[in-house]
N, C-alpha and C positions, 0 to 999 in steps of 0.2 A: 433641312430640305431633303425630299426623298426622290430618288428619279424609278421610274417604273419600266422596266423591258420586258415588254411579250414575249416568253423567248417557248413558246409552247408550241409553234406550230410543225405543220412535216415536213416543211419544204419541200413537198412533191416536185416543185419548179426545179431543182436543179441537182436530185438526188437521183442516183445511188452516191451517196458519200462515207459511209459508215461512220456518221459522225453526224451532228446538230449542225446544221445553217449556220447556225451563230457560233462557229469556231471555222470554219472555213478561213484558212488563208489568204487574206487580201491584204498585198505589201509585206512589209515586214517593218520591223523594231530593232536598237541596238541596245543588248541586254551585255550591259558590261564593255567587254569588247568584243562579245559577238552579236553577229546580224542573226534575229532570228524569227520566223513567221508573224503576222500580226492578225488574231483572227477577227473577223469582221466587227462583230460587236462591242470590240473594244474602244472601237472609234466613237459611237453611241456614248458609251459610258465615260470616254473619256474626256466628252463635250459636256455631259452632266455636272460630272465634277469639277472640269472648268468653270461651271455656274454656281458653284457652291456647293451642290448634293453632299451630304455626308451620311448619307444612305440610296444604295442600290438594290431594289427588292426587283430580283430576278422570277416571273411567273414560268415554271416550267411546267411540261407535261411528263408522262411516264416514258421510261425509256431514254430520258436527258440527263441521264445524271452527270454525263462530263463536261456540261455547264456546269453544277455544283463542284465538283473538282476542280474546274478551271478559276474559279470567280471566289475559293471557299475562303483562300485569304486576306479576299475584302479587295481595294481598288484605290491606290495611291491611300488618301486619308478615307475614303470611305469605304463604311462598313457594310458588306454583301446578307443581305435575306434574303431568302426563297421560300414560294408560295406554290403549292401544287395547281394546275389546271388541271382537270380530271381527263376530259375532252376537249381536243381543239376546237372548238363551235364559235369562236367567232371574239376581237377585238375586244368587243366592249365585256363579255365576259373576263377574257384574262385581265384589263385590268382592273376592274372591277373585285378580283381577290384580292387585290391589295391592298382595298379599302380601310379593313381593319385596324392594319398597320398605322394609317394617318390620321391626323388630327385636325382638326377645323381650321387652325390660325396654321397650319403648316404649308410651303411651298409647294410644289408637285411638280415635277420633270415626266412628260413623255415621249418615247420615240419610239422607232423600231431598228431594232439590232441588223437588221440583213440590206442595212443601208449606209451608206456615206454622203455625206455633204458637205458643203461650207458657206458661210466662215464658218471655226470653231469656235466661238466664241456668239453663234446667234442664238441659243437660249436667253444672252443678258440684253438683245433687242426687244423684249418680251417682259410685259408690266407684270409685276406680284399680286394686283389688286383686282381680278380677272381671266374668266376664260382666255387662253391668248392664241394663235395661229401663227408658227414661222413659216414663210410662203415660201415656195420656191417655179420659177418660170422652166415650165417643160413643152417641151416639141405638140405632143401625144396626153392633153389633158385625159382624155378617157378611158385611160388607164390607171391612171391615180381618182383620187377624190378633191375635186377641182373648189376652190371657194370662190366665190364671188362677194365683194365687199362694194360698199359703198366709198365716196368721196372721203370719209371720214377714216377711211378702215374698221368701220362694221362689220359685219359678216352677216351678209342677208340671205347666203345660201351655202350647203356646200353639194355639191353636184356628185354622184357617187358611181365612178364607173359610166355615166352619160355621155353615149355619144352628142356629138355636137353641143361638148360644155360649153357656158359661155365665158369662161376665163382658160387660162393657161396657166394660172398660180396653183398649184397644190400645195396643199398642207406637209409637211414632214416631221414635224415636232408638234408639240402643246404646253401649255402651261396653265394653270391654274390653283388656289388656294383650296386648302384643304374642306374647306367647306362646300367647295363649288363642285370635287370630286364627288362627295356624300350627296350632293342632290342631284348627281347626274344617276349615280347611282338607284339613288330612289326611286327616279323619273323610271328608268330602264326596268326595274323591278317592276313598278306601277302596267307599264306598258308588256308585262308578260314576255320579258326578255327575248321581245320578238328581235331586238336591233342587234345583228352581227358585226356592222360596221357603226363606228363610228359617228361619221357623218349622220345617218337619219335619226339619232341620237341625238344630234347637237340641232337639227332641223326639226326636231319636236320641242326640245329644251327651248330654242328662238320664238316657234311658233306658242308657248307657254310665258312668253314674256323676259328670257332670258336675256342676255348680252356678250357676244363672243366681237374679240377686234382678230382681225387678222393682217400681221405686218408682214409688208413685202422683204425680207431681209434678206435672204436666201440668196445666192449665187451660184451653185452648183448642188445637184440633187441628183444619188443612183440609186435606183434599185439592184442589190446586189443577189437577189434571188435569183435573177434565169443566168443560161450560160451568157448572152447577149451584154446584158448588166455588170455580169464579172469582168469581162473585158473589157468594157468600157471605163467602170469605177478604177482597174492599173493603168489606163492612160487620163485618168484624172489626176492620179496618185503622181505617178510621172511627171502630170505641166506643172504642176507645183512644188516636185521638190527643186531645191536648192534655192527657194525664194529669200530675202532678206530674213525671215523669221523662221531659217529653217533647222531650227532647235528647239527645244520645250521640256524641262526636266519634269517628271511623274514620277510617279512609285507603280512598279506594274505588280500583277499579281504575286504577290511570294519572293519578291527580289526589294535590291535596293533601289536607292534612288540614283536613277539612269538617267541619260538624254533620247531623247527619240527625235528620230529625221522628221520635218513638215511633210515631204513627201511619203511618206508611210503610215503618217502617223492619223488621227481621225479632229 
C-alpha cells in the first residue's frame, strides 16, 4: 500500500517560515523522555500507516529538501520515496508523479500534509475496491471542495471552491486501487492537463462513466495552511488530549519505538 503527499506547494498562506509548510510545528511528540515539536505532516503520514501504507512517496518541489531530511529514514515501518514536482501547478499534477511508482492491484492513500483530522483511523472507513472519499462536515464548504453524494453514498458531484455549495461535507483524504490512479491519470493527460484541482477531474472521470462513493466518516477537519487554521488545529489538538486512547506507540523518523500523546499526535 503506497500513500501519496503533495508536499510541493509554497505555502504562500502562512509563510515567511523559512522552512516547508509541511514541517511547521503543530503539537508536539514524546521522543523518549522528551517532549518534542510534531510537524504538521506527520499526522498525514501517520494516519497512512495506521491503514497499512508500507510506502510514503513524498512529491516535492525545488527548495524542499528538508522534507527529504526529515522523512529520509522512512516512517515507523514504512519506507519514504521522493518524486520531484518541477512546478507547483496544481494537485492533480503532483500526484500524478507518483504514478510510476504504483501498480494496478496496489492500494493508494491520499491526503494533504498541511492538515489535521480525525478519527485516525478514517482511511480504514474506505473500500479497497474503488475511488473512495473520507468526508468531513465544515462550517465554510466554499472553501474546500464540497461533494455532493447520493442516498447511497455516490458521489454525483464535487463542487470546487463554489460559492453556495450544496453540501457542507468536503473531501480530505482519497483512496483508490492502483488501477484507478493510472486511469485518472490518463483521463488528465487525455484532457491536456487542464485539471489543477482535483475535483473537476473526478467530475469528468463520473461524467465518462466512472464511479467514486464518498463516506461521511470524518469528524474533525483543519486546514493548517493560514495563520487562522494553526490555531484552531492546537485547540483541536487540546480537546482531545488525554482521551481514554491517549497513547499509540509508532516508530518516528530516525528514532526508536516511542509513545505519542492522542493530543499531539495526528
Amino acid at each position: 500500500m503506497l500513500g501519496i503527499v503533495p508536499a510541493a506547494g509554497r505555502g504562500s498562506r502562512i509563510q515567511p517560515l523559512g522552512f516547508s509548510k509541511e514541517l511547521l510545528p503543530v503539537g508536539s511528540r514524546i521522543d523518549g523522555n522528551t517532549e518534542r515539536p510534531c510537524a504538521v505532516s506527520e499526522y498525514l503520514v501517520r494516519r497512512m500507516v495506521h491503514a497499512g501504507a508500507d510506502k510514503i512517496c513524498f512529491v516535492i518541489g525545488s527548495g524542499k529538501s528538508d522534507i527529504l531530511e526529515y522523512y529520509s529514514a522512512g516512517y515507523a515501518d514504512a519506507t519514504a520515496l521522493f518524486v520531484v514536482q518541477p512546478s507547483p501547478v496544481g494537485l492533480c499534477d503532483a500526484i500524478f508523479r507518483a504514478a510510476p511508482l504504483v501498480t494496478a492491484d496496489e492500494t493508494v492513500l491520499v491526503g494533504l500534509p498541511d492538515t489535521i483530522w480525525f478519527p485516525e483511523d478514517g482511511f480504514l472507513a474506505l473500500p479497497d475496491d474503488g475511488l473512495s472519499f473520507l468526508l468531513f462536515p465544515v462550517d465554510q464548504p466554499e472553501f474546500f471542495d464540497a461533494v455532493v453524494v447520493d442516498q447511497d453514498s455516490r458521489v454525483k458531484q464535487i463542487q470546487v471552491k463554489q460559492q453556495n455549495a450544496q453540501s457542507n461535507w468536503i473531501w480530505g483524504a482519497f483512496k483508490m486501487p492502483g488501477r484507478t490512479l493510472h486511469q485518472l491519470a490518463a483521463l488528465w493527460r487525455e484532457r491536456d492537463r487542464c485539471d489543477e484541482y482535483i475535483g473537476t477531474l473526478v467530475n469528468a472521470y463520473l461524467a465518462a462513466g466512472g464511479d467514486a462513493c464518498g463516506i461521511k466518516g470524518g469528524t474533525a477537519y483543519v486546514d493548517v495552511g493560514t495563520f487562522n487554521g494553526y490555531r484552531t488545529a492546537l485547540r483541536l489538538l487540546e480537546s482531545v488530549a488525554g482521551t481514554k486512547d491517549d497513547q499509540v506507540d509508532i516508530t518516528l523518523p530516525g528514532h526508536q519505538h516511542v509513545p505519542v500523546l492522542t493530543g499531539e499526535r495526528g
